[in-house]
C-alpha positions in Angstrom: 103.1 136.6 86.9 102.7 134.9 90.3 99.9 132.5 91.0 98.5 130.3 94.1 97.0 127.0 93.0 95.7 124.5 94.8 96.5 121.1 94.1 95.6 117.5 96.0 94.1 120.0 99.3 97.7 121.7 99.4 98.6 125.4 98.3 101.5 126.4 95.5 102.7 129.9 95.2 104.3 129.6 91.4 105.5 131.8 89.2 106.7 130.8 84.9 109.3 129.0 85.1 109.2 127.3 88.7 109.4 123.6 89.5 107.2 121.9 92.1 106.2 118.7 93.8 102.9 118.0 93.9 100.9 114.7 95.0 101.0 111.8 92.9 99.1 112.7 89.2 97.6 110.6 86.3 99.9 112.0 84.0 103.1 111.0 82.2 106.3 112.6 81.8 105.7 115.3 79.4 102.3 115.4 79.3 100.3 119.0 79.7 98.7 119.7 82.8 96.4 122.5 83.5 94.7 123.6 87.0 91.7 125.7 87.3 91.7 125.8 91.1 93.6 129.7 91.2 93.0 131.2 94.3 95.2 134.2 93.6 97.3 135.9 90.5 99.3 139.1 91.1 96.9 141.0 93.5 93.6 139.6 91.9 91.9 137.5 94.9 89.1 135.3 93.8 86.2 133.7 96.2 87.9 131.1 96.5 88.6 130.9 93.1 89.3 132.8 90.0 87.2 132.5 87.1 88.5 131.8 83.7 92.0 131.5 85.1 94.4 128.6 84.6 97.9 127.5 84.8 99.4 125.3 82.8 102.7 122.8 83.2 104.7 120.3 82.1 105.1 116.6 83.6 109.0 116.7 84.4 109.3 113.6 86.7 106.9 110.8 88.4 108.8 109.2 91.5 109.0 108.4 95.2 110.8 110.7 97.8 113.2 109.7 99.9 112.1 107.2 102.5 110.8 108.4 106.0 111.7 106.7 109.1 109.6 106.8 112.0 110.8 105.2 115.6 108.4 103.5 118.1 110.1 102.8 121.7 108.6 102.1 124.4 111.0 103.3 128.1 111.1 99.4 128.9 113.8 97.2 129.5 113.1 94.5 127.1 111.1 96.3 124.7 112.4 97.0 121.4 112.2 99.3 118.4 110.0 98.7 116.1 111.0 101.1 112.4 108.7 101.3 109.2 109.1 103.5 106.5 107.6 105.1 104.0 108.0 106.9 100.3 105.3 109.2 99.3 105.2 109.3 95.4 105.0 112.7 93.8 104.9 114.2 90.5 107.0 117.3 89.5 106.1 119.6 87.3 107.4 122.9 85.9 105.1 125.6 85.6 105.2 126.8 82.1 102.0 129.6 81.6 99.9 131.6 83.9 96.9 133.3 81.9 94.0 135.3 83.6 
């Protein structure tokens, strides 16, 4: 079965089996995780969402990504670069049932 959740404001197309990243979640590694926000499973299209549909997961990893950098310059002679950097944390989990 294929499903579209949404999760932290952000869209998943899953399917059994499949391994995502999602926003940072209260949850530990191996916890159970189930989301009620299904906008779609198979070719059944709720408004916006499905009633009595949920898919469930399993907490594989809780982490940070790899760091971003970002690059402020100003077209000046004795202006410098200034870099910062970020790591968003994230959660992934592996999608283990879809049920209607």
């Amino acid at each position: 079965m294929n499903a579209v959740i949404k999760v932290g404001g952000k869209q998943y197309y899953v399917t059994e089996g499949s391994e995502i990243f999602v926003e940072k979640l209260d949850a530990n590694v191996g916890d159970s995780v189930e989301f009620n926000q299904v906008l779609m499973i198979d070719s059944k299209v709720g408004s916006p969402y499905l009633t009595g549909a949920t898919v469930i997961g399993e907490v594989i990893k809780n982490g940070k990504q790899k760091k971003i950098r970002v690059f402020k310059y100003k077209n000046k002679s004795r202006s410098n670069r200034k870099t910062q950097g970020h790591r968003q944390p994230y959660t992934k989990i592996k999608i283990t049932k879809i049920s209607a």
